[in-house]
C-alpha positions as CSV (number, residue, x, y, z in Angstrom):
1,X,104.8,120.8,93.2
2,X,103.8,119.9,96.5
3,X,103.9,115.7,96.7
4,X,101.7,113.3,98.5
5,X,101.5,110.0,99.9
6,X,98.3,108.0,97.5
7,X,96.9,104.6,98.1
8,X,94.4,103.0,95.8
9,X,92.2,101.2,98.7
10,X,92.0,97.6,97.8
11,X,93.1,95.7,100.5
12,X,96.8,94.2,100.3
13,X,97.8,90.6,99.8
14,X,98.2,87.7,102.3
15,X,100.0,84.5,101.5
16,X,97.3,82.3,101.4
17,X,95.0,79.3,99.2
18,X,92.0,80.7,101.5
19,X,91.1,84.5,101.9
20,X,92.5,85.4,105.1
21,X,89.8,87.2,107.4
22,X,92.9,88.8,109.3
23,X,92.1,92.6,109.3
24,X,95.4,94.0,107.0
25,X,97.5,96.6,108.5
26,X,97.8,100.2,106.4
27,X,101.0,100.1,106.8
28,X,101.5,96.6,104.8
29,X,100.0,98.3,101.9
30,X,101.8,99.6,98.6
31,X,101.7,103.4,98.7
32,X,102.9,106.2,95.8
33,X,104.7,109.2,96.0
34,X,102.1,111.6,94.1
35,X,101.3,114.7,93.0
36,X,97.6,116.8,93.5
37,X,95.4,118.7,91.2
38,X,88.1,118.4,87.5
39,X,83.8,117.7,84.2
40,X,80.1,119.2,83.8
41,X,77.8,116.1,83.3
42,X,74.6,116.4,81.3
43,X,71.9,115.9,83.8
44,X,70.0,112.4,83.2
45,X,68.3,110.1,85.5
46,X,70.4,106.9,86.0
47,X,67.6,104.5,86.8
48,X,69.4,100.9,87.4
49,X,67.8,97.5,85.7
50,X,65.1,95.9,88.1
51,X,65.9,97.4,91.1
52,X,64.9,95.7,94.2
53,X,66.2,97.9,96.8
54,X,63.3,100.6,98.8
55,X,63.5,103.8,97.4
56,X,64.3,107.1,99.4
57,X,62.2,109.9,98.6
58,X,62.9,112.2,101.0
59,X,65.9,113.6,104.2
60,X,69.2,111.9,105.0
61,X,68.3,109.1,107.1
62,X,71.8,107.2,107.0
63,X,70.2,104.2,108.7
64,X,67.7,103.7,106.1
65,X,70.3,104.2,103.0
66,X,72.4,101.9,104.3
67,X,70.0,99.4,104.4
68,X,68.6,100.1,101.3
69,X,72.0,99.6,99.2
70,X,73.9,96.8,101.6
71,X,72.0,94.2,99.8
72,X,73.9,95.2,96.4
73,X,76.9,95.8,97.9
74,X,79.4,92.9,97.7
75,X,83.3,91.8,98.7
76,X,85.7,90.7,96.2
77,X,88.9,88.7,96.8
78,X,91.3,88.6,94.4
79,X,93.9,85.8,94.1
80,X,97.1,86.3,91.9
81,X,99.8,83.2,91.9
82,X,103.1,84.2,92.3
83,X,105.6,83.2,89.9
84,X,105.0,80.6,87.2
85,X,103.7,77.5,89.0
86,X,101.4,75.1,87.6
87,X,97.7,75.8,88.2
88,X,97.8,73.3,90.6
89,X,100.3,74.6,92.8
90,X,99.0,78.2,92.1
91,X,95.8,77.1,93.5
92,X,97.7,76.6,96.8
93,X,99.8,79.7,96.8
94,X,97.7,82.7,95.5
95,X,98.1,86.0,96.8
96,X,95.2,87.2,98.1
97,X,93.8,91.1,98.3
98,X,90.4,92.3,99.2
99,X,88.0,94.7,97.8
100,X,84.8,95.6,97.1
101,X,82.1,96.0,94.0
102,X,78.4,97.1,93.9
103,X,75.6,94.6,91.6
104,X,74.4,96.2,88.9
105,X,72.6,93.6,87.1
106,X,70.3,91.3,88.3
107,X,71.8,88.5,86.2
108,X,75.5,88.9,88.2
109,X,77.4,91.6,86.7
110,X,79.3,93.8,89.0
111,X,81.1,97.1,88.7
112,X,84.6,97.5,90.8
113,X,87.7,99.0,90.3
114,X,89.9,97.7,87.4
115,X,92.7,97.2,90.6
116,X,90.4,95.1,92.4
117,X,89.4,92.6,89.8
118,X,92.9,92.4,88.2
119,X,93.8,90.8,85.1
120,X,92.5,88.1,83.3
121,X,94.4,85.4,84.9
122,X,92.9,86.8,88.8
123,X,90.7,84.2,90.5
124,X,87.8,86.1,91.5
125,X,85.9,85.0,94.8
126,X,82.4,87.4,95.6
127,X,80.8,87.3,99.0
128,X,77.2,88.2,99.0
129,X,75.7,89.9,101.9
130,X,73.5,86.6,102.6
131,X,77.1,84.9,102.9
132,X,77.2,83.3,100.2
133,X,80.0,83.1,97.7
134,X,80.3,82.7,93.9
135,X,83.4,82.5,91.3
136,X,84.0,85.7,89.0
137,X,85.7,86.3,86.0
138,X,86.2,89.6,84.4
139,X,84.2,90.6,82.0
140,X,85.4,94.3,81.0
141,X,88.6,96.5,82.2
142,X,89.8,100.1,81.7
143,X,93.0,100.8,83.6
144,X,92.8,104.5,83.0
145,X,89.3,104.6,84.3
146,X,90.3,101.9,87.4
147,X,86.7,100.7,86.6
148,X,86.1,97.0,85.7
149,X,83.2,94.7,85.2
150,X,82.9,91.5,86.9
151,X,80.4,88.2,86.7
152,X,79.0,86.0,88.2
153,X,76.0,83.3,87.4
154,X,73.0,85.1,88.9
155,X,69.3,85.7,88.5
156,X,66.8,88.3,90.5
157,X,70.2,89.7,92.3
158,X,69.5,93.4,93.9
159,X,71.1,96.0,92.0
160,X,71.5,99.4,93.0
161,X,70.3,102.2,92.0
162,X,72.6,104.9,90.2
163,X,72.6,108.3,90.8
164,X,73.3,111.5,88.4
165,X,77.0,113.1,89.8
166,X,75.9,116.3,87.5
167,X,72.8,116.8,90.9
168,X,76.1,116.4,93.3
169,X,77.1,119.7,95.2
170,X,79.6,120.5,97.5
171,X,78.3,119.9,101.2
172,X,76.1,117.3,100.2
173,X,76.0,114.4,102.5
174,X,77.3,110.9,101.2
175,X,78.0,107.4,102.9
176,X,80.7,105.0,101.9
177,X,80.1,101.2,102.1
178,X,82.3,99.0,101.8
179,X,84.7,96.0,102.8
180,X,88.1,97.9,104.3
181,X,91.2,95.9,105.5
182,X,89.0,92.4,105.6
183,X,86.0,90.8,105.7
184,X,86.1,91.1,109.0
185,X,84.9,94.7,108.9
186,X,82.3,93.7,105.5
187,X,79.6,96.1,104.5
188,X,81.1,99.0,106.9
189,X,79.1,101.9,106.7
190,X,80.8,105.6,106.9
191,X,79.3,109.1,106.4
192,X,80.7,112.3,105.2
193,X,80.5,115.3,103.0
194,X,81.2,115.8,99.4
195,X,83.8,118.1,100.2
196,X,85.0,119.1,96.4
197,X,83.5,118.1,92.9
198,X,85.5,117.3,89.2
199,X,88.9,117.3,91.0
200,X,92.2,116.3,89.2
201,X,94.9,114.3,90.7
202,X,98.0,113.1,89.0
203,X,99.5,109.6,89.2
204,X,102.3,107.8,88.8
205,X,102.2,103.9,87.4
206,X,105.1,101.5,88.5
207,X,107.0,102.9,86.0
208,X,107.5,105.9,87.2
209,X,105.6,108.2,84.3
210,X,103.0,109.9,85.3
211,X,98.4,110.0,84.8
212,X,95.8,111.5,85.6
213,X,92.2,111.3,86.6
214,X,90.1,113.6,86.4
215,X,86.1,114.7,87.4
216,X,86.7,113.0,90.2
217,X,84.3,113.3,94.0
218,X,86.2,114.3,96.7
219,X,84.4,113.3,99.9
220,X,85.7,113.6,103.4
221,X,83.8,110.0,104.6
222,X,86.4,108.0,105.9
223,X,87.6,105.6,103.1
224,X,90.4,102.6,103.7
225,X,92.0,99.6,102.1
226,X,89.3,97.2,100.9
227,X,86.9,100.0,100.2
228,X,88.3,100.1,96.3
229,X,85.3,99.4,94.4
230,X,82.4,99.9,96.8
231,X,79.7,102.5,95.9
232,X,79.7,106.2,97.7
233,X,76.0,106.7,97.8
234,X,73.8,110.0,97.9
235,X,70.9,110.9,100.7
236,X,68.5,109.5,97.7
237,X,69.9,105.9,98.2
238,X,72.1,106.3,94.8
239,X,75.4,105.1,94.0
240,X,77.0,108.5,92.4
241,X,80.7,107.3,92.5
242,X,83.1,104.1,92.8
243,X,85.4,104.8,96.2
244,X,89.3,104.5,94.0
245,X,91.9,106.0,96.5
246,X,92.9,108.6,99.5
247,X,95.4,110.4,100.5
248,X,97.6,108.4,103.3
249,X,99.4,111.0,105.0
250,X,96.5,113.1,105.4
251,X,92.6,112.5,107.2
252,X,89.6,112.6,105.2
253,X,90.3,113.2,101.6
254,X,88.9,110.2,99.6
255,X,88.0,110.3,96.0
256,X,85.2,108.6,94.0
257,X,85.1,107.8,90.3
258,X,81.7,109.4,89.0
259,X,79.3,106.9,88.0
260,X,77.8,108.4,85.5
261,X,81.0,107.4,83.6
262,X,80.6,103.8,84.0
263,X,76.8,103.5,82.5
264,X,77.0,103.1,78.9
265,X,79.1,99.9,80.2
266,X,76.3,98.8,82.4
267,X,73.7,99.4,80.1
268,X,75.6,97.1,77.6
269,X,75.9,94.2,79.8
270,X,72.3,94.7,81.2
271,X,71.2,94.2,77.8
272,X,73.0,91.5,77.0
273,X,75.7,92.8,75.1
274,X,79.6,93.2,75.4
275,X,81.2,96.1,75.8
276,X,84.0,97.4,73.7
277,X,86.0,100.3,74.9
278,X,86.1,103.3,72.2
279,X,89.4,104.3,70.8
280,X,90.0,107.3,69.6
281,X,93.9,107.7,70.0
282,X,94.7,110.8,71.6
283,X,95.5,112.2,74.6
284,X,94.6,116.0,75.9
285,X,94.0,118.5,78.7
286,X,91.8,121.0,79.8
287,X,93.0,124.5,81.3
288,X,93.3,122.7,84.9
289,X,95.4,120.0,84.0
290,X,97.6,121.9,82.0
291,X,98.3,123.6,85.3
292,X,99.8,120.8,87.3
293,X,101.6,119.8,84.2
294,X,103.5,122.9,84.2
295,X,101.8,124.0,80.6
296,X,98.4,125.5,80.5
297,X,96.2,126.1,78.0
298,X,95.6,129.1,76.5
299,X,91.6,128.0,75.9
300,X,89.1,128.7,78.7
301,X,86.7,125.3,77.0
302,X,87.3,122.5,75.7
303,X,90.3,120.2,76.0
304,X,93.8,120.7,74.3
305,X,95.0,118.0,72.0
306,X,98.8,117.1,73.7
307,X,99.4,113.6,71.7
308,X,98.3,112.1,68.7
309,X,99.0,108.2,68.4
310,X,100.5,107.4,64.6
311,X,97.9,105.3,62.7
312,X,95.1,106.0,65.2
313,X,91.4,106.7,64.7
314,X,92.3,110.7,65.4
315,X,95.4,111.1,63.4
316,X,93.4,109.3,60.2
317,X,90.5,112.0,61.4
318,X,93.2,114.8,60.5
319,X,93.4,116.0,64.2
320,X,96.4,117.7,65.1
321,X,98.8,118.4,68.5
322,X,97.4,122.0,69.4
323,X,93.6,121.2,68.4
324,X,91.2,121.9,71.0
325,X,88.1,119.5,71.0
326,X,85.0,121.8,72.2
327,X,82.3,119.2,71.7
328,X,81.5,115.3,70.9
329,X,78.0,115.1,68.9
330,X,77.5,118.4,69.6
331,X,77.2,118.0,73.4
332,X,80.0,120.0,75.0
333,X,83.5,118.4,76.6
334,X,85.4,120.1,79.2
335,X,87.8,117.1,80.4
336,X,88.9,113.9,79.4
337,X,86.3,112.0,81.4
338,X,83.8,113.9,79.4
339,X,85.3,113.0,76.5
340,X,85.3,109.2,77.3
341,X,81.9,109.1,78.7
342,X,80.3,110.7,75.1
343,X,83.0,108.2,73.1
344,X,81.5,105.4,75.2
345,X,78.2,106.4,73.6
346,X,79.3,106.8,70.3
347,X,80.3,104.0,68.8
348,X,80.7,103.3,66.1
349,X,81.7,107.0,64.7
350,X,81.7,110.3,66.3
351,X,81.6,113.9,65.6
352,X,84.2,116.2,67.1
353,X,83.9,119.7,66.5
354,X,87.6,121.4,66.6
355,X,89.0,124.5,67.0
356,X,92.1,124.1,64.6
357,X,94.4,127.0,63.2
358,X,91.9,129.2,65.1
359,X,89.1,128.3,62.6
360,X,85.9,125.8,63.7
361,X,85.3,122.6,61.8
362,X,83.8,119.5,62.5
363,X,85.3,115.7,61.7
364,X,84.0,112.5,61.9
365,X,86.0,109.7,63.7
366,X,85.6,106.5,62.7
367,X,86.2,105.2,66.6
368,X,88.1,101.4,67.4
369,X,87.6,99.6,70.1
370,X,89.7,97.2,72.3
């Protein structure tokens, strides 16, 4: 399997108390060897809380998109100590990275990626396109996803408006913005194609095993560190994806994390709520997956149960290694970010309906959350 240089496009570290507004050189940054490798949304309008941004009705007019979403756009700098100082002396020697997030609440919450905003212990910093900055902590995290939610203390902030990735075609026009290497170069504006939709691409943590992500937006508008967690946006003025990563050795092949995955979360916190993530305590694959991980399945729908968790959610469900889960509350699942995105609208309980020992039967899943 052919490998490939990938490089999740938060901007790297400088040694610093203060944000440094050096621009960051690619070649500083923290790259994996990786491999390459898709999910069929339900179409729904994904009309954001109080919207204050103009509305496009009509054409590509890149000038007037940008304008329309820069207000919601916003830089995040993350601080990390390094070793185990005080919180005094960590104050003076954090290490600093730089990224990006989109508003998408008027009272300061803020979607990113879960490798911009860190852990809990990161000292969050946003910069507002007036200027202006304001302390963040993190509010909601889901590594697997790389999607987080940060706040701030806000009222009558302009959010964004979200777009539907299910509308998305190949060809369609798209423009990144975003903060890449440094503030320096804050609320940069690219433009580009989608060039594929749903792709796969496997990953490798620090540990050397191996993930994946899947129903991904490939887009050909040119993406770099510091973009991590700024919005790729649609001729309409709509945020349809969260920029995540690129290939480094190669020109022009970003991806995007759908949004449409990401709003049951928003929707939580625009209401006032917290979010808990759903856990059902598998893992699976669909048919293209299964590919790059050297075993197929042998089922053209749905996604093939690989590993069952002991004492999980799915195992007390009676799901087995082997089952193949076809729908979740009768709407149908063809990947794993399918899956998540109905499980993040099911809590408390689900219905899966299985294909198990060749017969059809449906379970309910009393779903945890964490």
């Amino acid at each position: 399997m052919k490998k490939y240089e990938w490089i999740k496009v938060a901007g790297t570290a400088v040694l610093s108390a203060v944000v440094s507004l050096a621009a960051v050189g690619l070649s500083d940054l923290h790259t994996h060897d990786q491999t390459d490798d898709s999910p069929n949304y339900t179409a729904q309008s994904l009309s954001a809380e109080g919207n204050t941004a103009p509305q496009i009705t009509s054409g590509y007019e890149p000038a007037d998109i940008a304008a329309s979403v820069m207000p919601s756009v916003v830089g995040i700098a993350a601080g990390n100590a390094i070793g185990s100082q005080s919180r005094a002396d960590r104050d003076e020697s954090l290490q600093w990275s730089m990224g990006s997030g989109i508003i998408v609440s008027k009272t300061g919450h803020i979607l990113t990626n879960q490798h911009v905003a860190g852990s809990t212990g990161t000292r969050l910093v946003v910069t507002f396109s007036d200027g202006s900055s304001k302390e963040a902590r993190l509010v909601w995290g889901d590594a697997s996803l790389d999607l987080a939610i940060i706040k701030v203390n806000g009222s009558d902030l302009p959010v964004a408006p979200l777009g539907d990735v299910a509308s998305m075609r190949v060809g369609d026009r798209v423009l990144a913005i975003g903060n890449p290497l440094s503030m320096q170069f804050q609320r940069t504006v690219t433009g580009g194609l989608v060039s594929a939709v749903n792709r796969t691409i496997a990953l490798q943590n620090e540990d050397g095993s191996q993930y994946y992500m899947d129903g991904l937006l490939q887009t050909d508008a040119s993406i770099n560190p510091g973009n991590s967690g700024g919005p790729l946006v649609n001729a309409a003025g709509e945020v349809v994806g969260i920029n995540t990563i690129k290939v480094s050795s190669a020109e022009g092949i970003g991806f995007a994390i759908p949004i449409n995955i990401a709003r049951p979360v928003i929707e939580a916190y625009q209401a006032g709520r917290t979010f808990q993530t759903p856990q059902l305590g598998l893992y699976g694959q669909d048919n293209r997956t299964g590919r790059y991980m050297g075993s197929p399945s042998e089922s053209e729908v749905g996604i093939t149960v690989t590993t069952v968790s002991p004492g999980s959610a799915a195992q007390q469900a009676g799901i087995q290694v082997g089952d193949i889960i076809t729908h979740v509350n009768r709407t149908a699942v063809n990947t794993m970010t399918e899956l998540r995105e109905q499980l993040f609208r099911s809590e408390p309980t689900c219905v899966l309906t299985l294909i198990q020992n060749d017969s059809v039967r449906e379970v309910t899943v009393r779903l945890r959350t964490g």
